[in-house]
C-alpha positions in Angstrom: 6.8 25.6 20.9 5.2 24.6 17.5 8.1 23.2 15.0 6.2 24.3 12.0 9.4 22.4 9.4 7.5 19.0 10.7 4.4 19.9 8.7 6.8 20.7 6.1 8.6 17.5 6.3 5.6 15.5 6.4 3.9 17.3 3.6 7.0 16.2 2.0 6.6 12.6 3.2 3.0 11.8 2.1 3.6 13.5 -1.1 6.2 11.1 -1.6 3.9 8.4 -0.9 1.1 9.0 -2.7 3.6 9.8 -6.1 5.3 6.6 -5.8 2.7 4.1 -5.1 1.0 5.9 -8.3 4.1 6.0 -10.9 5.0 2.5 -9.3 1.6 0.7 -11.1 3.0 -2.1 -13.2 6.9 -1.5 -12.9 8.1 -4.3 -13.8 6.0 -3.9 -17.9 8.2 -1.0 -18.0 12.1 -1.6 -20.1 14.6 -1.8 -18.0 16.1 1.5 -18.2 12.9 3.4 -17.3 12.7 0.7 -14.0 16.1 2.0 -13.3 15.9 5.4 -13.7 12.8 5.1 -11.8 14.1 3.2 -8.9 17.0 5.7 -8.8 15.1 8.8 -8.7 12.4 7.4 -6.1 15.4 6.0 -3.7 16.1 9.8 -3.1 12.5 10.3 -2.0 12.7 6.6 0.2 13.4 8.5 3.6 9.5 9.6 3.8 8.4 6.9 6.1 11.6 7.2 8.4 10.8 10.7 8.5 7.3 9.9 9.6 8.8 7.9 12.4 11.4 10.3 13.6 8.2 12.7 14.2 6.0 10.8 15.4 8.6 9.8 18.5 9.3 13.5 18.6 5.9 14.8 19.1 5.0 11.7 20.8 7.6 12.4 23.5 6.3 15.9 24.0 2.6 14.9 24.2 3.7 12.0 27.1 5.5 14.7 28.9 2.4 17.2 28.5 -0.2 14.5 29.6 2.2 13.1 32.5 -0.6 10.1 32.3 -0.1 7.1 30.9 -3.8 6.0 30.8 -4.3 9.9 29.2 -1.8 9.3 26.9 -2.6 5.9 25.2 -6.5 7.1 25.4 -6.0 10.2 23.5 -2.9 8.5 21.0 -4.6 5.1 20.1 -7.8 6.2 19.6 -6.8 9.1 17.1 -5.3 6.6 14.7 -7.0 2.9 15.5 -10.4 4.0 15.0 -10.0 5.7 11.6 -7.7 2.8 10.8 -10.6 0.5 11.8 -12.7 2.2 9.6 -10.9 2.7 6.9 -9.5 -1.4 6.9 -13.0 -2.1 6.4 -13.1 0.5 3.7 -10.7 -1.3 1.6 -11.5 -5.0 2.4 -15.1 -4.1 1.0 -13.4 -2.4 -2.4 -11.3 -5.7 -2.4 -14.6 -7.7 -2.0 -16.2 -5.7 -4.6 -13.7 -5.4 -7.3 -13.6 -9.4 -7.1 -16.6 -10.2 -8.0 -16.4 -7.7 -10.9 -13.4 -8.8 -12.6 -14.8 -12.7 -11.3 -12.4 -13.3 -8.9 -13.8 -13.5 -5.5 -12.2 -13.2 -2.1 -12.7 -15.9 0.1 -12.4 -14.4 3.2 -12.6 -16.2 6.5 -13.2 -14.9 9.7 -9.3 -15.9 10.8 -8.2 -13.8 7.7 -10.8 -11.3 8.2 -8.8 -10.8 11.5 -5.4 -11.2 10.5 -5.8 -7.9 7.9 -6.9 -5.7 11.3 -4.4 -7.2 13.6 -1.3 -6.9 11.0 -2.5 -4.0 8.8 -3.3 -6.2 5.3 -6.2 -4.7 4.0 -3.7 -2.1 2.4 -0.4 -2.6 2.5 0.7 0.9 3.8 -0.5 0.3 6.8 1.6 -1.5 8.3 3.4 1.9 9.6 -0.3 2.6 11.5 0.8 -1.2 13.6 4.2 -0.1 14.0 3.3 3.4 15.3 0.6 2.2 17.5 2.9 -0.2 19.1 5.7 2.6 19.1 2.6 4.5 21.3 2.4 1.7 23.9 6.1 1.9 24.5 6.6 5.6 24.8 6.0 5.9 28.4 8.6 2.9 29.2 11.3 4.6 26.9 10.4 8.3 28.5 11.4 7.3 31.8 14.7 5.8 30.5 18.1 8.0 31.5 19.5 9.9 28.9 22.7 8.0 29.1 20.7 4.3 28.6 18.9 6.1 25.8 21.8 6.8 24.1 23.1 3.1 24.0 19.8 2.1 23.4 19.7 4.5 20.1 23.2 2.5 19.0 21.4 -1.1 19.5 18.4 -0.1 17.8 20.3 1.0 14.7 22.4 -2.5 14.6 18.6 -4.1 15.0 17.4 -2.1 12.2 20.3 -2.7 10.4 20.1 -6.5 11.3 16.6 -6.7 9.9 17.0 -5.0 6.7 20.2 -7.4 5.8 18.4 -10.2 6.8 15.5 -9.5 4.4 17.7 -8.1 2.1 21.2 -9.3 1.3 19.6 -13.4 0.7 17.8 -11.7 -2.3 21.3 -11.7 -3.9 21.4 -15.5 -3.5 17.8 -16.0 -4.6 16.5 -16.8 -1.0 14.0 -15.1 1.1 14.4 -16.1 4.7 12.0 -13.2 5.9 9.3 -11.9 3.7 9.1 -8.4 3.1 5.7 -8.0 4.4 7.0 -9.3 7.9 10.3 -7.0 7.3 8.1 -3.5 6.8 6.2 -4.5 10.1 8.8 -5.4 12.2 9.0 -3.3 14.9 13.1 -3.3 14.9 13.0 -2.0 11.3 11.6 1.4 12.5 11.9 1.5 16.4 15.5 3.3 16.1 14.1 6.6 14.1 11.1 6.6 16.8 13.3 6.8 19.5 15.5 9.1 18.0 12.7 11.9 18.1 11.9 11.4 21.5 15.7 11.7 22.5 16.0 14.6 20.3 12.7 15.9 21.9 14.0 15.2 26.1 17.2 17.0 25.1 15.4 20.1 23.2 17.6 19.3 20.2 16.6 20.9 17.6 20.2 20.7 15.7 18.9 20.0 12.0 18.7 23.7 11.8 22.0 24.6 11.5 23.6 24.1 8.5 24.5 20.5 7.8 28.2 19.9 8.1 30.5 18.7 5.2 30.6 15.3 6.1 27.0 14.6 6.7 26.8 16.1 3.3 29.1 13.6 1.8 27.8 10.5 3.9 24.7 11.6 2.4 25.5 11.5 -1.2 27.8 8.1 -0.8 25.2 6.0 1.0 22.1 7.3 -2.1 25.0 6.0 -4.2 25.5 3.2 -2.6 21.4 2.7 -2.1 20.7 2.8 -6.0 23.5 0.3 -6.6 21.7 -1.5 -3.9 18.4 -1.2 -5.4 19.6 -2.1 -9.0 21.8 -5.3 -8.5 20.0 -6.6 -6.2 17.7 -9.8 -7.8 13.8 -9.3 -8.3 12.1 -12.5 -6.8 9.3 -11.1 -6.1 6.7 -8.0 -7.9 6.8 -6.0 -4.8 8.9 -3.3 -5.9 9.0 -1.0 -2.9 10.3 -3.6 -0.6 13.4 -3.4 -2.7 13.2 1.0 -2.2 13.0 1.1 1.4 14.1 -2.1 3.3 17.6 -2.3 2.3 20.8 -2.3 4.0 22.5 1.0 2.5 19.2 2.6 2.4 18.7 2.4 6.0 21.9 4.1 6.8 20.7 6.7 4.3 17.8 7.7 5.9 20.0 8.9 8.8 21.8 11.8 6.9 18.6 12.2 5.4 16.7 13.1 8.3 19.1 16.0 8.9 18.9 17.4 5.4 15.6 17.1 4.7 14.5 18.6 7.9 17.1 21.1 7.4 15.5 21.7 4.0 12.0 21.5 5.6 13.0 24.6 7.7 14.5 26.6 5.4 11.8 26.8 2.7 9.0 27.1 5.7 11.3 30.4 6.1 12.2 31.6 2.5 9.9 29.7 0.0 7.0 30.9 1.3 4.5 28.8 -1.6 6.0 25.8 -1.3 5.9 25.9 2.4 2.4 26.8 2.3 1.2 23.6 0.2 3.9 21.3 2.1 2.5 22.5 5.5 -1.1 21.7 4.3 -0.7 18.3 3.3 1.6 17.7 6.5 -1.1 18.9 8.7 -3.7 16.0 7.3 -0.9 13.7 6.4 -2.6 11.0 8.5 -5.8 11.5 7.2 -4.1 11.6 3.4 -2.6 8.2 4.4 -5.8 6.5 5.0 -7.3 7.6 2.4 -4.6 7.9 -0.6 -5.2 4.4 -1.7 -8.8 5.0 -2.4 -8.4 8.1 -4.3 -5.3 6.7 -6.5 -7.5 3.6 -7.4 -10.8 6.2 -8.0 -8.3 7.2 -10.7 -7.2 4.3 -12.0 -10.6 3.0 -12.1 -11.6 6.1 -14.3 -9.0 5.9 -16.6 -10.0 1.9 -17.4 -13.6 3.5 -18.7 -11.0 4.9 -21.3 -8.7 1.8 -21.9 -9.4 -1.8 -20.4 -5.9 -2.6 -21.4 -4.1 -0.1 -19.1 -3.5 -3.1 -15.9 -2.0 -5.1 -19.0 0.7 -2.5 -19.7 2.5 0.0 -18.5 3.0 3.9 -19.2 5.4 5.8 -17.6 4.0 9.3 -18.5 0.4 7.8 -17.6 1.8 7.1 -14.1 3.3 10.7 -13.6 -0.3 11.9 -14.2 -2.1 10.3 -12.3 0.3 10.7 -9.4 0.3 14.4 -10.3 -3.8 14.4 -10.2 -3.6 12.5 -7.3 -1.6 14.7 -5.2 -3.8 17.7 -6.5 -6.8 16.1 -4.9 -5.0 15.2 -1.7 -4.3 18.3 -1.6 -7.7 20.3 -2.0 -8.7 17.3 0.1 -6.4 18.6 3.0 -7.9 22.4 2.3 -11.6 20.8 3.0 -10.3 19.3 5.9 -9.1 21.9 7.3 -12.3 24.1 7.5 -14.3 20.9 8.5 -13.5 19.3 12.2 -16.1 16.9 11.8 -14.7 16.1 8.6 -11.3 15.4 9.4 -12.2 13.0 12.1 -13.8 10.9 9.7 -10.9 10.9 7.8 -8.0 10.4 10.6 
């Protein structure tokens, strides 16, 4: 049975993506109301990459169970997104390369860094989640012969882990420490492993609960904990520029991206049934949201790089309005890039 509200939701998800790591260019040259009115709006959008998570282990579960081969399983999984990752890595360590010498900067890569950016995911920040996922992969036939009743009290340690590692990042910020960086914090395992697992329990049991509609009190754990995230997320201290670290690897927001799950996907599902538009431009970018991953960060700096033809001083400051534009243009191409894709297998290989 096709669950068409995942294309939805990960429509939803890369869209997210893509807006934020566009309107996020020079934050911190914007006043401080706009950074917080920013950072308040965008927490409500941080549940995209738990989202991508919880489906993954969903569908993962179901394509394990379908294979009933682990060597099948790995083969088909690993290679679908390590070789475009490969690929695309190189992609952007050549840009990086590139761009150097232009602006008279150059890389000095060695062949030890070279190989760190594959093994960790450096040659673009985002994908760490590609690391994550691919190690999420290797574990999925250990966890799918778990019992239902161990996979349940797994599912409660894995949330203290992943709350563990998000207050161990997060709360020293507070005291102007960093004990864990928050590159190590997005690629720890721990972080994400409970919203993997989740789908895959949700998938053995058949569960597809977010359809109903969401009770009262999931409604108002909702709303208190994206309170609680933007106080988070605006009292904490900046001690370093990388802004979404402080969006999506905090304490309060991690327990928001549980009730989140239900009410997006809940949302998901209801305008795949009734707003019919939407839907239809959701479901195509869900459908090549891996493909749109790898390749967003290329496109939004294509953008970028036109728009210094027009004004060299744009990296020097910051406009808000600019941002929203080019995010805007850059989700329009994603998308007519996901229509191309979509008539073109050969294409959308290349692409992941």
């Amino acid at each position: 049975m096709r669950i068409d509200e995942f294309d939805v939701a990960k429509g939803f998800a890369i869209s997210v993506v893509v807006f934020v790591h566009a309107t996020f260019l020079n934050l911190d040259k914007l006043s401080v109301l706009a950074q917080r009115l920013l950072l308040v709006s965008s927490t409500f959008l941080a549940p995209a990459i738990a989202i991508f998570f919880f489906v993954s282990g969903f569908l993962g579960y179901r394509s394990y169970v379908k294979r009933k081969s682990f060597k099948m399983f790995e083969s088909q999984k690993l290679k679908s997104i390590l070789i475009p990752y490969v690929i695309w890595s190189t992609i952007y360590l050549l840009l990086q390369i590139e761009v150097g010498y232009i602006i008279k900067q150059p890389y000095h890569f060695t062949f030890l860094s070279f190989f760190q950016k594959y093994l960790l995911g450096e040659a673009f920040l985002p994908f760490y989640y590609i690391i994550v996922l691919a190690i999420f992969y290797l574990l999925t036939p250990i966890i799918s012969k778990i019992d239902l009743i161990v996979m349940k009290k797994l599912l409660i340690v894995l949330f203290i882990s992943g709350l563990a590692v998000m207050s161990f990042y997060f709360v020293p910020l507070y005291f102007g420490k960093e004990y864990v960086s928050s590159l190590m914090t997005y690629r720890d395992p721990l972080a994400w492993m409970f919203f993997y697992v989740w789908g895959m329990y949700l998938a053995r049991n058949g569960n597809i609960s977010w359809r109903k509609r969401p009770s009262i009190k999931v409604l108002i754990l909702f709303f208190a904990f994206y309170a609680l995230s933007c106080v988070e997320i605006i009292s904490v201290p900046k001690i370093v520029q990388d802004w979404e670290s402080y969006l999506i690897l905090g304490p309060a927001v991690y327990v928001f991206y549980v009730f989140a799950m239900e009410i997006y996907l809940w949302l998901s599902y209801h305008s795949f049934r009734k707003l019919k538009i939407l839907a239809r431009v959701l479901s195509a970018l869900g459908k090549n949201s891996f493909g749109i991953y790898l390749s967003h960060g290329l496109i939004l700096y294509s953008i970028l790089g036109i728009a210094l033809m027009f004004d060299r001083n744009l990296l020097n400051e910051s406009n808000f309005t600019l941002n929203v534009i080019g995010g805007i243009i850059g989700l329009g191409i994603c998308y007519e890039l996901s229509q191309v894709m979509n008539k073109s297998t050969l294409l959308r290989r290349m692409l992941g």
